[in-house]
Each structure stands twice: as structure tokens, then as C-alpha cells.
N, C-alpha and C positions, 0 to 999 in steps of 0.2 A: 362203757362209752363206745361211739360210732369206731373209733380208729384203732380201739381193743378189738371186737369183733371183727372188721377188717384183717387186721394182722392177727388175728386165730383163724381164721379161716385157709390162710396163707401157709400155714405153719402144719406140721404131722406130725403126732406125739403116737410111739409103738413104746413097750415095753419088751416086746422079744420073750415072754413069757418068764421074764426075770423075778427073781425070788422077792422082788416090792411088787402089792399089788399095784393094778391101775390106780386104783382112788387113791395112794396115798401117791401119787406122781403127780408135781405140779409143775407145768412148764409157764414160763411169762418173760416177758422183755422190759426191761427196767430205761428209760431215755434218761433217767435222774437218778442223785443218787440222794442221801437222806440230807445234805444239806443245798441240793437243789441244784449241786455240778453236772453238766451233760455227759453222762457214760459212752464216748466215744472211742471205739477201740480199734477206729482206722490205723495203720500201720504207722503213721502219722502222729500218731496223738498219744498212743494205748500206752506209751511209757511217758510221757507227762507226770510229773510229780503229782499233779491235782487229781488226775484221773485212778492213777494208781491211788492215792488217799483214799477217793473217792470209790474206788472200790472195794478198799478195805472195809472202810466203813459202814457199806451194804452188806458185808458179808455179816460183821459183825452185830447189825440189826436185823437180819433175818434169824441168825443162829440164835438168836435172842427169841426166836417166837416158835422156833421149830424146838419141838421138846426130845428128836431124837438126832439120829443124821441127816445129814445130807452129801449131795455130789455137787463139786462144782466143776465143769468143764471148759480149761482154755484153749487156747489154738497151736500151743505147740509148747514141746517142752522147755523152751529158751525161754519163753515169755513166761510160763510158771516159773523157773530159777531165780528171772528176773525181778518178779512179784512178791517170792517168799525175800531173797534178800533184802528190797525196799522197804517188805512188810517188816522185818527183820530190827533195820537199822531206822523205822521209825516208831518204834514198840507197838504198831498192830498183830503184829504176828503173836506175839506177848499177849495182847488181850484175846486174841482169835481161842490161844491154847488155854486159858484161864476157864472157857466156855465149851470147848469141844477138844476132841485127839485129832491129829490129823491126821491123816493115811493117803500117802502119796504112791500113786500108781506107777512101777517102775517103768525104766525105758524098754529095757526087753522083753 
């Protein structure tokens, strides 16, 4: 669609000659999540109960279609803390690990 191409254009995807190749790297911006919530992760908003739902949710329908790993990148280590505990205490995290391991990147 016109506004996919727009905002790929916008965007620069490198691999850094990193041990995935290129093809198997997909980068994309998601405005929705699977049941149609706007994934806004203004400062504002990104701790919303709905939002966080809402992104659990996505993860957990993507991991469903990816047959290996994946990376998911937040913006800061408080806001991951913040996400596994809500993922936590509303059993996403539960279903996340039921699908995949997780591996969390240390602070130092």
C-alpha cells in the first residue's frame, strides 16, 4: 500500500554483518495490533493497560508464525521491566514462554 512504501522509504534497515542474514531480517511498523487497538507508544500512553495488552498480543501472534527467533527492541530498560511484570501479572508472559524462551539482554 501507498503509506507502506512511504514509510519504507523513510526507514534504513543494516544488518552490521551480523550472524542473521539479510533475507531473513524483517523490519515493519505495526499502527494496530491483532484486535484493532492503536499501538501507541508515546510516553503517554505506552503504559496503558490496552496498549500493553495490546502488545502482548502481537507478540504473541507473530511468534506464532516465526518458526525460529526473534528480537524485539524497547526503548529503555524500565519500560521492558515494566512490560514483562504486566506481561506477568496478566498471564501473557505465560503464554509468550509456552511458545518461545526468552532471552533478555543485560543492563551491562
Amino acid at each position: 500500500n501507498t503509506a507502506q512504501s512511504a514509510i519504507s522509504m523513510l526507514l534504513t534497515t543494516f544488518t552490521c554483518g551480523h550472524v542473521v542474514p539479510a533475507q531473513n531480517v524483517l523490519m515493519t511498523c505495526l499502527s494496530k495490533g491483532p484486535s484493532g487497538v492503536k499501538l501507541d507508544f508515546r510516553h503517554s500512553s505506552r503504559c496503558l493497560d490496552s496498549t500493553c495488552r495490546e502488545l502482548g498480543e502481537t507478540v504473541i501472534k507473530v511468534i506464532e508464525e516465526i518458526p525460529h527467533g526473534m528480537v524485539i527492541f524497547l526503548p529503555s530498560y524500565s519500560y521492558e521491566a515494566f512490560l514483562i511484570n504486566k506481561w506477568k501479572s496478566t498471564g501473557i508472559f505465560k503464554r509468550i514462554l509456552e511458545k518461545k524462551k526468552i532471552f533478555r539482554e543485560p543492563k551491562s
